[in-house]
C-alpha positions in Angstrom: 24.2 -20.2 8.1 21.0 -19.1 8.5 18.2 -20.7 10.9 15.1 -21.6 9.5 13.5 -18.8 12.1 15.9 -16.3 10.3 15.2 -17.0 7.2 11.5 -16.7 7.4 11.8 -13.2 9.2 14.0 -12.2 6.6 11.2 -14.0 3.4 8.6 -11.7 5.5 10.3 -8.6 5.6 11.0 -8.8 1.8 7.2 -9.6 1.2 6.1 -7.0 3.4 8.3 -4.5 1.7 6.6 -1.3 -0.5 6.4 -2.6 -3.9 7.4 0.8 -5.2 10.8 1.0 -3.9 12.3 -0.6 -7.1 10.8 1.7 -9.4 11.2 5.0 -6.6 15.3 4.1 -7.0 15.3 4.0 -10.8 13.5 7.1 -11.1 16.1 8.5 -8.3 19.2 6.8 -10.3 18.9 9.9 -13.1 21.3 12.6 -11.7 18.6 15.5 -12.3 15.9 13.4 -10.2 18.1 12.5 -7.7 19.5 16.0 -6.9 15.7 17.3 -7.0 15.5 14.7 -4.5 18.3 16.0 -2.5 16.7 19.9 -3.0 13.5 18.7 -1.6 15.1 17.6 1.2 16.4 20.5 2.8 13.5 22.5 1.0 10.2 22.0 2.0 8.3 24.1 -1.1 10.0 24.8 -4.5 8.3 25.8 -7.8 9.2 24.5 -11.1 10.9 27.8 -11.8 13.3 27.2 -8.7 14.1 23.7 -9.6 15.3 24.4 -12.8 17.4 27.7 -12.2 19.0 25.8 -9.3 19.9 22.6 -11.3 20.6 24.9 -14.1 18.2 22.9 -16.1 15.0 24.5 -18.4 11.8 24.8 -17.1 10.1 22.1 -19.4 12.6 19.5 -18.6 12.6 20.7 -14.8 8.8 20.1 -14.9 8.5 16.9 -16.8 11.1 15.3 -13.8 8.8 16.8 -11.3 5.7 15.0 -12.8 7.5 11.5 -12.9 8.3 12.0 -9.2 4.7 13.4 -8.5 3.1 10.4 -10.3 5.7 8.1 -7.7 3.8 9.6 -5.1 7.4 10.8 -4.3 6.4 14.5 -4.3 3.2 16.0 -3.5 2.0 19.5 -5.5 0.5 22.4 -4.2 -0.9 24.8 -6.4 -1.1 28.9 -5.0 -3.0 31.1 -7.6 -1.1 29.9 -10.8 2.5 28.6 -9.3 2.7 25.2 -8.9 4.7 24.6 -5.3 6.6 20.7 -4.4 7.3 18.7 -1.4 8.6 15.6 0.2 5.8 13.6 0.8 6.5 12.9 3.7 3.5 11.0 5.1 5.2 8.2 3.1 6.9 5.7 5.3 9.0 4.2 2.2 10.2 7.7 1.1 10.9 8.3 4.9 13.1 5.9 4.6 14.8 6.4 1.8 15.5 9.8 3.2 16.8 8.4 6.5 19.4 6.7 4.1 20.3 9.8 2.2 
């Protein structure tokens, strides 16, 4: 059984957590999303060209996944001359942690 002191640091740390995190793991429960996820991960900068030939996916459907992840503020974009370049946004401390977890 839980003390009333242990219960109120637990009713705190759910109220103090990132609102996001709900929607960040829906977005992340579609298999292409998640794996892009998982590229980003161990790859710092991908284009939309790179996502898709390594997912095996087409570049339209690689770069409307990228834009719901961008819009999350899961990924961060980059644009060099006219190639669009993702990352980790990793300044993020609830993507941190979901990373941690992974």
């Amino acid at each position: 059984m839980l003390t009333a002191k242990e219960k109120s640091a637990l009713q705190k740390y759910i109220s103090d957590s990132d609102d996001r995190l709900h929607v960040i793991f829906d977005a992340l429960g579609e298999q292409n999303r998640c794996n892009m996820f998982r590229l980003f991960i161990k790859n710092t900068n991908l284009n939309v060209g790179e996502v898709a030939e390594l997912l095996d996916i087409t570049v339209p459907l690689a770069s409307q996944h990228l834009k719901m992840l961008e819009n999350l503020d899961v990924l961060e974009r980059r644009k060099i001359g006219r190639e669009v370049f993702y990352k980790i946004n990793d300044q993020d401390p609830a993507i941190l942690s979901i990373i941690r977890s992974v």
